[in-house]
TIMARPA-956083 format. One line per 4 residues: number of its first residue (from 0); for each residue x, y, z of N, C-alpha, C. Coordinates in Angstrom, 3 decimals, decimal comma, m for minus. Example, Ala and Ser with C-alpha at 12.3 -4.5 7.8 and 13.67 -1.06 7.14 Angstrom:
2
0) 13,190/m5,690/7,800/12,300/m4,500/7,800/13,200/m3,300/7,800  12,850/m2,250/7,080/13,670/m1,060/7,140/12,900/0,030/7,870 .
end
This chain:
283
0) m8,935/41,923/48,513/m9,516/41,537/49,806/m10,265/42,688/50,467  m10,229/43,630/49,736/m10,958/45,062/50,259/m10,355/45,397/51,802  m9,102/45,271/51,834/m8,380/45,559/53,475/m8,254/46,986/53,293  m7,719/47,515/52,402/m6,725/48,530/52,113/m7,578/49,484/51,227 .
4) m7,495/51,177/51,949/m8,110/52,263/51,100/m7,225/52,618/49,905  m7,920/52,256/48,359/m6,661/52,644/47,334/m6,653/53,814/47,463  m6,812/55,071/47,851/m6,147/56,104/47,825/m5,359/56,472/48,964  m5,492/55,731/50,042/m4,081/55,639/50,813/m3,548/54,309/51,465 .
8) m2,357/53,883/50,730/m1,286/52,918/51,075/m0,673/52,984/51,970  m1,562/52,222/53,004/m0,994/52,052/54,316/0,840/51,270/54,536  1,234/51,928/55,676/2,348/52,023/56,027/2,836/49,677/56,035  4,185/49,587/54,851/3,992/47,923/54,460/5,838/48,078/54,886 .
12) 5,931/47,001/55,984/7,562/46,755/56,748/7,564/45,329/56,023  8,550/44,742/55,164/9,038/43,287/55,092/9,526/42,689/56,372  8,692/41,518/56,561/9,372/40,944/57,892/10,617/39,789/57,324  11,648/39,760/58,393/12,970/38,610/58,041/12,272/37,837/58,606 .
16) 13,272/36,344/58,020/13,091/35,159/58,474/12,759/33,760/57,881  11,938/34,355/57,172/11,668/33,173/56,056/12,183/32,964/54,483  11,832/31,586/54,574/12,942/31,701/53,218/11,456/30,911/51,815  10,606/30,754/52,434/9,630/30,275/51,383/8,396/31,357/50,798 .
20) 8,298/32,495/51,957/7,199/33,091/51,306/7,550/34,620/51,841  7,103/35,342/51,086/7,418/37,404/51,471/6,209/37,356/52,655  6,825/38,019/52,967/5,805/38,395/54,533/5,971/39,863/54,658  4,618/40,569/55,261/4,855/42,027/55,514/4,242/42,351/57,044 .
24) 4,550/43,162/57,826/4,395/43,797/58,330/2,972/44,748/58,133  1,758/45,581/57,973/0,900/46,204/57,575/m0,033/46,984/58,808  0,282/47,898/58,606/m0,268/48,927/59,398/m1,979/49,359/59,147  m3,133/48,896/59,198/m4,331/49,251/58,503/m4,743/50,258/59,797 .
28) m5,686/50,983/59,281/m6,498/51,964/60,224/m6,913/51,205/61,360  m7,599/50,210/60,574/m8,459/48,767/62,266/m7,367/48,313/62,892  m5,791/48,334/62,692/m4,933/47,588/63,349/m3,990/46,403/62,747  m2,950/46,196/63,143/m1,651/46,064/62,387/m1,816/44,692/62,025 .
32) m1,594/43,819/60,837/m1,907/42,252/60,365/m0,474/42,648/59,507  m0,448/40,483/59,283/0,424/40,579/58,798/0,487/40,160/56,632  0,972/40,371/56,353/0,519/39,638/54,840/1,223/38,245/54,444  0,869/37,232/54,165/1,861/36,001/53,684/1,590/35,797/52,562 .
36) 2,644/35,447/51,226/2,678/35,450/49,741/3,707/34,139/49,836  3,238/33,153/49,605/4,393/32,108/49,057/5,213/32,084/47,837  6,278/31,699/47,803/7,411/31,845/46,780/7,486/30,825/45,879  7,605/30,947/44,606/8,192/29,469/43,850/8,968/28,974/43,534 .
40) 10,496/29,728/44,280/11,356/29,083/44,455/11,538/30,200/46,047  12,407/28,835/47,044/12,661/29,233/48,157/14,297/29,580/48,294  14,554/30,985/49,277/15,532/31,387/49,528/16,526/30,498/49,847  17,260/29,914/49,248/18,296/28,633/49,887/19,282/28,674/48,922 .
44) 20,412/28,392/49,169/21,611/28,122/48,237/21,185/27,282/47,430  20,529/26,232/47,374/20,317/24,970/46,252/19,105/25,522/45,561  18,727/24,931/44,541/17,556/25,346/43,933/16,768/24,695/44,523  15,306/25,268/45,082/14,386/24,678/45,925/13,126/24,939/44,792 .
48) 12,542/24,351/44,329/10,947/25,019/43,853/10,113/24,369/44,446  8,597/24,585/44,426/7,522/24,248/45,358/6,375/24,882/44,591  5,371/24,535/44,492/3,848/25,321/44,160/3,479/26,028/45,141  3,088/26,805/44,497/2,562/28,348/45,647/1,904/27,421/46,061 .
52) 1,053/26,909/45,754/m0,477/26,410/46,173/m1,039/26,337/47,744  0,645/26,116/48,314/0,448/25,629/49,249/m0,035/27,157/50,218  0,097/27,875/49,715/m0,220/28,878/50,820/m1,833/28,952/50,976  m2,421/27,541/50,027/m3,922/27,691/50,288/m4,399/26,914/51,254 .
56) m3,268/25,941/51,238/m3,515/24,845/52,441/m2,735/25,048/53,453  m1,697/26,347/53,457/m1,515/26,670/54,883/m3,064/27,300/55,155  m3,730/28,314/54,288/m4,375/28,828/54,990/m5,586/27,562/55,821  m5,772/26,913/55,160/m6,684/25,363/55,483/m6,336/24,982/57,134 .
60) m4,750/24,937/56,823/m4,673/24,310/58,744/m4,576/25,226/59,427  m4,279/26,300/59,321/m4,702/27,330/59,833/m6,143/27,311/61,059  m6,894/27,363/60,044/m8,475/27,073/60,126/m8,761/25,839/61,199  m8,304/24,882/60,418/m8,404/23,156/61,198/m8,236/23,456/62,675 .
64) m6,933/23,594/63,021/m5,837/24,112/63,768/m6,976/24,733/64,777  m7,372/26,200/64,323/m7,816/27,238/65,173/m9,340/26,511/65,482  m10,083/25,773/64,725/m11,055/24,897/65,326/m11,313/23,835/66,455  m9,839/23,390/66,283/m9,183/22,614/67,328/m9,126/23,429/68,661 .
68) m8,215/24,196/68,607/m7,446/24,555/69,639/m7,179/25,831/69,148  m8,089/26,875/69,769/m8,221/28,288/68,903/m7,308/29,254/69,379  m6,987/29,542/70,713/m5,262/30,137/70,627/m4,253/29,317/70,482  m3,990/28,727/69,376/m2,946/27,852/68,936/m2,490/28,543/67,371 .
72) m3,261/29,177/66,980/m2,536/30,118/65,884/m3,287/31,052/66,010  m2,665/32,032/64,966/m3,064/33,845/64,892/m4,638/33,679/64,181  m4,698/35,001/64,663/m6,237/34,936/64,453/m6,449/35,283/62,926  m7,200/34,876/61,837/m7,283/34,622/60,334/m8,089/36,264/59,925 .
76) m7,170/36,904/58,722/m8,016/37,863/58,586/m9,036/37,706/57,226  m8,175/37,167/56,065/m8,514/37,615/54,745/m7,608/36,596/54,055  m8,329/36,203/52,467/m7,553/34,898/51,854/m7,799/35,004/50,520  m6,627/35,243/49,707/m7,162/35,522/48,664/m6,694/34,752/47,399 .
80) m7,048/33,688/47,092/m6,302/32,302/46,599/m5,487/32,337/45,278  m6,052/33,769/44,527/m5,783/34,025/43,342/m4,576/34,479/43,081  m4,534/35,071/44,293/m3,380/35,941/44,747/m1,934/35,449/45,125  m2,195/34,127/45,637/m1,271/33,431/46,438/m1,115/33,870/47,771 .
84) m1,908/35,206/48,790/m1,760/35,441/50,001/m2,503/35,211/50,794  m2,825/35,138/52,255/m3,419/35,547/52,814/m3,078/37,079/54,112  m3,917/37,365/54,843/m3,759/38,081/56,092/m4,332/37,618/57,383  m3,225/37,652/58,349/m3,578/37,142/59,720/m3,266/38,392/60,489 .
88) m4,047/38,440/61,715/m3,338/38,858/62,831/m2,044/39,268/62,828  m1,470/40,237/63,495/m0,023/40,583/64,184/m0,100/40,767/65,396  0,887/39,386/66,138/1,259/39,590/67,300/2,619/39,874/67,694  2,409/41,178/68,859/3,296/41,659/69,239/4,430/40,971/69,935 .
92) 5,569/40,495/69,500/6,684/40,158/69,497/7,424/40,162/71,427  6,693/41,180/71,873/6,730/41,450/73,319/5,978/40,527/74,296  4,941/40,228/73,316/3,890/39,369/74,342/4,338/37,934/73,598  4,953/37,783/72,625/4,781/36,224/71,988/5,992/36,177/71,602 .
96) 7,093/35,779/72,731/8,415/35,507/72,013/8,471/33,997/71,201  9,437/34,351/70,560/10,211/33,387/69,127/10,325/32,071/70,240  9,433/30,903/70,331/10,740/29,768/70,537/12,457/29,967/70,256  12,267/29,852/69,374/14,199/29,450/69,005/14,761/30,804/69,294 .
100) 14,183/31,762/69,343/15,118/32,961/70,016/15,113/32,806/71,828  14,232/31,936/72,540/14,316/31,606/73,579/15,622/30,407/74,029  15,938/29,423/72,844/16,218/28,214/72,779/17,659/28,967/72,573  17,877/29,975/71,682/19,501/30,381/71,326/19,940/31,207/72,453 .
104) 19,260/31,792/73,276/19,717/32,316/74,458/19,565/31,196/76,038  19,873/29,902/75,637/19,435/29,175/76,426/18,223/28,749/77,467  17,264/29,209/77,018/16,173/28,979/77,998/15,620/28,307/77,203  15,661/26,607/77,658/14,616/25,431/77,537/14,054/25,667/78,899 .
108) 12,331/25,814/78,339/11,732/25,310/79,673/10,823/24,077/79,201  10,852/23,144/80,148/10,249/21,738/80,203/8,690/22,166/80,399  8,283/22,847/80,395/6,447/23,468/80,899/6,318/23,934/79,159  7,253/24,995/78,298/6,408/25,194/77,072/6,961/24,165/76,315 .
112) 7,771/22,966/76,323/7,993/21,585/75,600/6,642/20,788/75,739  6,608/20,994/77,007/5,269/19,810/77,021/3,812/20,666/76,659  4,083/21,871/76,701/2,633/22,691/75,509/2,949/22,114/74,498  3,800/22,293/73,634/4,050/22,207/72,218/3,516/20,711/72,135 .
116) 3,752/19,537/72,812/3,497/18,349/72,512/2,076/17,848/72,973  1,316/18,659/73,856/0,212/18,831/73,952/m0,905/19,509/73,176  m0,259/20,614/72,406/m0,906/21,051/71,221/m0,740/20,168/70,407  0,019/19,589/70,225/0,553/19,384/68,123/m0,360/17,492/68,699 .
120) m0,459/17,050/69,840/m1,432/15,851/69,713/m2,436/16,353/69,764  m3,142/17,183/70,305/m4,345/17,168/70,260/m5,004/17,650/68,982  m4,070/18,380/67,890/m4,573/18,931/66,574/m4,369/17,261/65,457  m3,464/16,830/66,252/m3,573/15,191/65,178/m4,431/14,687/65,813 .
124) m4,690/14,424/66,919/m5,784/13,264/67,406/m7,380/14,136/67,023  m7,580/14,808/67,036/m9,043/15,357/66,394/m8,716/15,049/65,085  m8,063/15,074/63,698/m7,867/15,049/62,660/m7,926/13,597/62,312  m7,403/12,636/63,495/m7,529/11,165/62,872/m8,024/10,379/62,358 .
128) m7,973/9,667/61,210/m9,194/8,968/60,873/m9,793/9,658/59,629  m10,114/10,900/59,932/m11,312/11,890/59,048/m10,759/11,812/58,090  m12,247/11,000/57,323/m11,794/11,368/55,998/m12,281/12,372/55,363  m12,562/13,690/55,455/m13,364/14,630/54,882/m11,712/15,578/54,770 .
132) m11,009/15,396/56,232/m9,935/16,628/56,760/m8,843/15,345/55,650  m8,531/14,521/55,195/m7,657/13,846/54,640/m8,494/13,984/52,583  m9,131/14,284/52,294/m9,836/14,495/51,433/m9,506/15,763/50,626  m9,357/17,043/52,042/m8,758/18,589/51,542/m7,371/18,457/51,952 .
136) m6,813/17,629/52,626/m5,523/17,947/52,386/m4,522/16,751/51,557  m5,037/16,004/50,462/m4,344/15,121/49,501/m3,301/16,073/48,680  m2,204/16,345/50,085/m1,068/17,091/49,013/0,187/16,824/49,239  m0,099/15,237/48,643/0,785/14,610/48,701/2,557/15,199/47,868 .
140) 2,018/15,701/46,640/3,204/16,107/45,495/3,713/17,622/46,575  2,990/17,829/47,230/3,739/19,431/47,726/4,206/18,878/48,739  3,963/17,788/49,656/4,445/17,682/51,064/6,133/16,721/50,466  6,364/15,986/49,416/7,727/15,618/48,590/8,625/16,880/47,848 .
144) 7,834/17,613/47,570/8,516/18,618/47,176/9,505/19,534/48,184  8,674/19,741/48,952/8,851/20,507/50,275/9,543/19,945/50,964  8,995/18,718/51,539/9,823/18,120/52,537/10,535/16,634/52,582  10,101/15,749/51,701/10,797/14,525/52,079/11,923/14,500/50,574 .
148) 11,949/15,171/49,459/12,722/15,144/48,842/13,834/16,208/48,735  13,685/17,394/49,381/14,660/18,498/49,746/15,705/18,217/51,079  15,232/17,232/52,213/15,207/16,938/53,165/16,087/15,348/52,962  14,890/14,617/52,845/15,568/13,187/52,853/16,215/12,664/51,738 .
152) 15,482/12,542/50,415/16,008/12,372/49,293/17,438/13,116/48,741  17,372/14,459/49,236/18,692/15,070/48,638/19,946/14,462/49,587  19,652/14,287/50,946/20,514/13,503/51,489/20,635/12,324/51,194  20,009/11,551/50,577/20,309/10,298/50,367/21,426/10,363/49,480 .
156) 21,249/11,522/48,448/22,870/11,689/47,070/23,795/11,828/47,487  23,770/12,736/48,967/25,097/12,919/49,234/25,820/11,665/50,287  24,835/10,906/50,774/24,906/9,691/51,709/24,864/8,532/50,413  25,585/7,732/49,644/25,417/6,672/49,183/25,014/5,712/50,087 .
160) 26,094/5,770/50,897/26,066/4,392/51,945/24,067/4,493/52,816  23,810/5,917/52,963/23,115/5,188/53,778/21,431/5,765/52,841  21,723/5,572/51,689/20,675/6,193/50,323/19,105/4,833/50,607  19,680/3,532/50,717/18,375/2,623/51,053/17,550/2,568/52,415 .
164) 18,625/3,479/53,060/17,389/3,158/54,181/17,491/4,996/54,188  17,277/5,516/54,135/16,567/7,120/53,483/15,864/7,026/52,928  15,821/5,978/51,811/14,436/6,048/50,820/13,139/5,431/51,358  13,604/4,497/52,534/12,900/3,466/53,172/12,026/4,196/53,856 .
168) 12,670/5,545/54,426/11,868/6,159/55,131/11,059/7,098/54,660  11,735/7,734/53,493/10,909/8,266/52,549/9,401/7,558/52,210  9,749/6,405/51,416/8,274/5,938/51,335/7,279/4,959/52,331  8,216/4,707/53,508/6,934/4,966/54,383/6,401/6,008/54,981 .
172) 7,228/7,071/55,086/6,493/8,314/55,468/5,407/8,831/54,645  6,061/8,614/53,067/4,363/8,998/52,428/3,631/8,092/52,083  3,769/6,766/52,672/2,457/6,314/52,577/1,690/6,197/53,994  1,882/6,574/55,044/1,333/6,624/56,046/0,237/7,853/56,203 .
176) m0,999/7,585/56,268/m1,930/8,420/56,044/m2,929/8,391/57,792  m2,523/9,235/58,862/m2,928/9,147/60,045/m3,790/10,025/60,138  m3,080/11,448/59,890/m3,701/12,646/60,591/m3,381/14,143/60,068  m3,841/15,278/60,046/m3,776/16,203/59,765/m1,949/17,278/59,815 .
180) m1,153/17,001/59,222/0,568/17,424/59,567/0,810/18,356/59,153  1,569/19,206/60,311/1,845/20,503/59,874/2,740/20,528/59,016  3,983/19,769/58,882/5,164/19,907/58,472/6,465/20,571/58,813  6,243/21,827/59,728/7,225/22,174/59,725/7,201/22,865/61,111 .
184) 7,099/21,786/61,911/6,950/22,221/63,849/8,245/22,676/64,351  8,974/23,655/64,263/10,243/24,098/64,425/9,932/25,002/65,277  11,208/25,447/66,307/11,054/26,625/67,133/10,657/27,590/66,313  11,545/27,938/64,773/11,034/29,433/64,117/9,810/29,751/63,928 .
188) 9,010/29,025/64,535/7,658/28,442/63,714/6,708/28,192/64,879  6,865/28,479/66,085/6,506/29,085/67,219/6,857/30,163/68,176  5,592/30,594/68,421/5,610/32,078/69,397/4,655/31,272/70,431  5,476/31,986/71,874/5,099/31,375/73,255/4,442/32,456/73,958 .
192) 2,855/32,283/73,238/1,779/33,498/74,129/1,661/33,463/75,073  0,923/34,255/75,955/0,186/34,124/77,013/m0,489/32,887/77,342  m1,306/32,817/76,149/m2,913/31,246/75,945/m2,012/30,406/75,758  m0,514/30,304/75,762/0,534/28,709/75,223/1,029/29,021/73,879 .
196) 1,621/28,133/73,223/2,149/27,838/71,570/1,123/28,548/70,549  2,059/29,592/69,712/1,140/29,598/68,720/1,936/29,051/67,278  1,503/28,230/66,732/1,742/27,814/65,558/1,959/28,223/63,924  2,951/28,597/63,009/3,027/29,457/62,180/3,439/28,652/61,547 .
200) 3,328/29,490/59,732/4,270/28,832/59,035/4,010/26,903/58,129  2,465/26,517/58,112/1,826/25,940/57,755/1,959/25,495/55,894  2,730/25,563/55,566/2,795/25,427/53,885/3,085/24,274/53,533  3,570/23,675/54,969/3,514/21,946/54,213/2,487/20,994/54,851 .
204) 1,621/21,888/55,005/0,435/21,143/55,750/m0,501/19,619/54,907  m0,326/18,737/55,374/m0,351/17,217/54,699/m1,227/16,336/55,372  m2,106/15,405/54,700/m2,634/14,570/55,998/m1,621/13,237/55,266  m1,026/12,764/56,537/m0,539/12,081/56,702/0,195/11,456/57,582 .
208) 1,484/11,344/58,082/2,344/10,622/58,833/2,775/11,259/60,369  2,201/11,432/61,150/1,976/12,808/62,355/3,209/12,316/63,411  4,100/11,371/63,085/5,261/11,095/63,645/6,186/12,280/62,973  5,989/12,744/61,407/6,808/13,516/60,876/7,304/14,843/61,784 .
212) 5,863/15,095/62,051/5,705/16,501/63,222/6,570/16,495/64,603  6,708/15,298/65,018/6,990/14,690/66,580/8,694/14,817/66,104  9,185/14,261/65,261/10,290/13,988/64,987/11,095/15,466/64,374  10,614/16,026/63,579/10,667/17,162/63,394/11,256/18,413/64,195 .
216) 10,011/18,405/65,359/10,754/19,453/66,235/11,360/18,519/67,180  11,563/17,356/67,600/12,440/16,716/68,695/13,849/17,090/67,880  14,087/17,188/67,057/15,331/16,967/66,005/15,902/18,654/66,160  14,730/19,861/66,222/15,339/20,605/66,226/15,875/20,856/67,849 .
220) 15,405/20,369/68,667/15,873/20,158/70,460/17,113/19,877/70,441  17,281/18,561/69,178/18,660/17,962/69,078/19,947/19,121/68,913  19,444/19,940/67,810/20,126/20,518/67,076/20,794/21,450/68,174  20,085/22,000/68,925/20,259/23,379/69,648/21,334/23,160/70,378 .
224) 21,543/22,256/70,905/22,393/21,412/71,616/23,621/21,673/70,950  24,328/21,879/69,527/25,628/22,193/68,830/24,704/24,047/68,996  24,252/24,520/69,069/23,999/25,748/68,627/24,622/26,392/70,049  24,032/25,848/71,364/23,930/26,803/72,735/24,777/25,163/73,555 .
228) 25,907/25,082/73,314/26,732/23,608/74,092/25,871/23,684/75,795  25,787/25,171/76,428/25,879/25,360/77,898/24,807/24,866/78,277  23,566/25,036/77,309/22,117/24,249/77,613/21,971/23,221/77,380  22,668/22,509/77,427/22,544/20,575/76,362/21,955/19,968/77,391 .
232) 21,771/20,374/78,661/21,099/19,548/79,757/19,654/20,001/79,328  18,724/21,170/79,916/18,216/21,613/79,393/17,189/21,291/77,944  18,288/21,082/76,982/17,616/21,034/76,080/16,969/19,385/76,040  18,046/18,599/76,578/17,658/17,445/76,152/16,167/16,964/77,140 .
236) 16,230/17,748/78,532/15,029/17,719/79,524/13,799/18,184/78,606  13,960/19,154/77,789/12,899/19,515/77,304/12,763/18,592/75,868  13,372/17,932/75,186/13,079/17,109/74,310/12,654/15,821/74,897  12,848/15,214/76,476/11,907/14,283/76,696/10,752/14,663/77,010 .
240) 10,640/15,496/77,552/9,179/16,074/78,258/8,154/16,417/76,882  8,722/17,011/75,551/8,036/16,979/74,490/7,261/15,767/74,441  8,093/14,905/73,992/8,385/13,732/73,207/7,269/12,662/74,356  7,095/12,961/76,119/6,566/11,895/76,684/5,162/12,682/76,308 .
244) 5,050/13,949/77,042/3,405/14,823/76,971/3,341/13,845/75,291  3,511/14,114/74,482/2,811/14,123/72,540/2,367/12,408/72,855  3,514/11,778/72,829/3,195/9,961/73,193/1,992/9,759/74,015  1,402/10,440/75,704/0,901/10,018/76,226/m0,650/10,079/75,853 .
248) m0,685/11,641/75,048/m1,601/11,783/73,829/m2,121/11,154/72,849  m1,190/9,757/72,207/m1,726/9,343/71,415/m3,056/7,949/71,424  m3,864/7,939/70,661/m4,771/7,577/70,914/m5,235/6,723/69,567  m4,773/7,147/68,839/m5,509/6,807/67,320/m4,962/5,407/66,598 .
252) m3,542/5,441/67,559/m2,656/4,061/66,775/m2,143/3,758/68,259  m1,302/2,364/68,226/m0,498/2,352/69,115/0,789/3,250/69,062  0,612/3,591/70,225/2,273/4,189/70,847/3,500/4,080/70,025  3,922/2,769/70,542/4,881/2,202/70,231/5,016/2,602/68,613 .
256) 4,104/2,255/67,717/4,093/2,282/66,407/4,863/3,473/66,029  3,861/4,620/66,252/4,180/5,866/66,304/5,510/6,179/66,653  6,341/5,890/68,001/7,327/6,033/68,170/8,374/5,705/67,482  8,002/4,571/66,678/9,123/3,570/65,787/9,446/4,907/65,161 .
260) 7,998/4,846/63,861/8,500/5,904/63,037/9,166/7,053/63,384  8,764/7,604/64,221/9,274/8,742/64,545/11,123/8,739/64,843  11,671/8,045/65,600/12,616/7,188/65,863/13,272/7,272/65,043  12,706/6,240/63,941/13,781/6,198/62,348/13,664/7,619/61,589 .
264) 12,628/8,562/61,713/12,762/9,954/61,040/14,029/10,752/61,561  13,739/10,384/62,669/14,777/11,353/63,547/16,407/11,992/62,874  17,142/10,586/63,234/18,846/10,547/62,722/18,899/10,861/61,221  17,760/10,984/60,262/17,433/11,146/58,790/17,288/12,657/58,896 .
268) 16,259/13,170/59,559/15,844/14,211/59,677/17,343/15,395/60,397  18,259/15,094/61,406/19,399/15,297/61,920/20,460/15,677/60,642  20,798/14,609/59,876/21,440/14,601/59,320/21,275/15,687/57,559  19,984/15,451/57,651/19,105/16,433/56,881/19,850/17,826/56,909 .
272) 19,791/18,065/57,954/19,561/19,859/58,754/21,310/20,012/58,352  21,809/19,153/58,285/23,696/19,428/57,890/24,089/18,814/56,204  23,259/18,007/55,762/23,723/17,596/54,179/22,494/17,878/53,341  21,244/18,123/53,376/20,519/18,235/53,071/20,127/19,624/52,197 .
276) 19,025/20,415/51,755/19,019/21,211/50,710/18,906/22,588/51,768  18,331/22,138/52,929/17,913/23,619/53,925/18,831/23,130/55,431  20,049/23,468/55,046/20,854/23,248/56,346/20,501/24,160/57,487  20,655/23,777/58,811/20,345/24,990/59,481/21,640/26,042/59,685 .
280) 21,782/26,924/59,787/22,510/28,139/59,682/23,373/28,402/60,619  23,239/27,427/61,883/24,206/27,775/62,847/24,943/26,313/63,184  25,274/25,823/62,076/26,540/24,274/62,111/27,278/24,587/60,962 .
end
């Protein structure tokens, strides 16, 4: 990517946190970026595999994303497909705290819930429809890999009883083809700038089912709730206020529709996060 002088190897910190791709820290002369390398198998007790690939179509919504709504992710440095990485921006941790490090010390606020649901519609409702933005992102086999068979499907083995209507949701989720999906709208997976939400962490980026997104992070609102008991008021204020701002947004389908799905993802998606292949870490 011609970032880096080969005769001096600038100063490279591994960042924690993720469990799908190495991330660094990088100090360059012009100023500090970060590096992302996707993994082909992900850090998890179960065996997880996945195609790098996807770190080409994170870099894609990335792009989409920042066309949309341009402080809504880090600013794009360098992409190098061969490689499996790209380089973005580094933002300082001081100015852009962690969602979920806000959420584990109890502070839901109902003002950055209803950003988040004001961003994440307005990046599906520009995406709707298009078939050019549904054309580059037909990734379908990575968005099952990643997410509805690590997620829903593996719970369905350990759920007999409730394995037919898991699958039910499974394949209407991938056949629903709406809008541009991040996949993986989680607090870890937002930093709360100055400009609002910035969005990270893009590898299961899919056009398809944009209830997945809605349901997704409402589920992790749910969650926090066993994580921080003292905020359960709180949290749940800020999972309606998500959940009404994203709805009042929608435009492309009916409401209601949208809500269904989302609805039935939900208690799937819940139950996911505790029997599923990527439990969350604090149940």
């Amino acid at each position: 990517m011609g970032l880096v002088p080969a005769q001096a190897p600038p100063p490279m910190t591994p960042l924690a946190g993720g469990v799908s791709s190495d991330i660094w820290r990088v100090d360059l002369p012009a100023g500090t970026v970060c590096v992302k390398r996707a993994l082909p198998r992900l850090k998890v007790a179960a065996v997880w595999e996945a195609p790098v690939e996807r770190n080409r179509y994170e870099w894609e919504w990335l792009r989409e994303a920042g066309r949309i709504a341009p402080s809504s992710v880090p600013r794009l440095v360098a992409h190098d497909v061969e490689a499996g990485c790209f380089v973005m921006g580094f933002l300082d941790p001081a100015a852009h705290p962690l969602w979920k490090a806000q959420l584990r010390d109890g502070v839901a606020s109902e003002t950055t819930a209803r950003a988040v649901g004001k961003r994440l519609t307005a990046i599906h409702g520009a995406t709707a429809g298009r078939a050019d933005v549904r054309a580059r992102f037909a990734t379908d086999d990575i968005f099952y890999a990643i997410r509805l068979e690590p997620y829903l499907v593996a719970t369905a083995a350990r759920h007999p009883d409730l394995a037919e209507r898991l699958h039910a949701i499974v394949a209407r989720t991938a056949g629903t083809k709406h809008a541009l999906v991040h996949g993986d709208v989680s607090p870890k997976n937002i930093l709360i700038g100055p400009d609002g939400p910035i969005f990270l962490d893009a590898e299961c980026a899919w056009y398809g089912d944009p209830a997945f997104d809605l349901a997704f992070c409402l589920n992790h609102l749910l969650l926090k709730c066993l994580w921080t008991p003292a905020a359960t008021a709180a949290f749940l204020r800020s999972f309606d206020a998500l959940a009404e701002t994203y709805l009042a947004g929608v435009e492309w389908e009916a409401r209601a529709l949208l809500e269904e799905r989302a609805a039935h993802l939900l208690p799937g998606l819940f139950l996911a996060r505790v029997d599923g292949k990527s439990p969350v870490e604090y149940i």
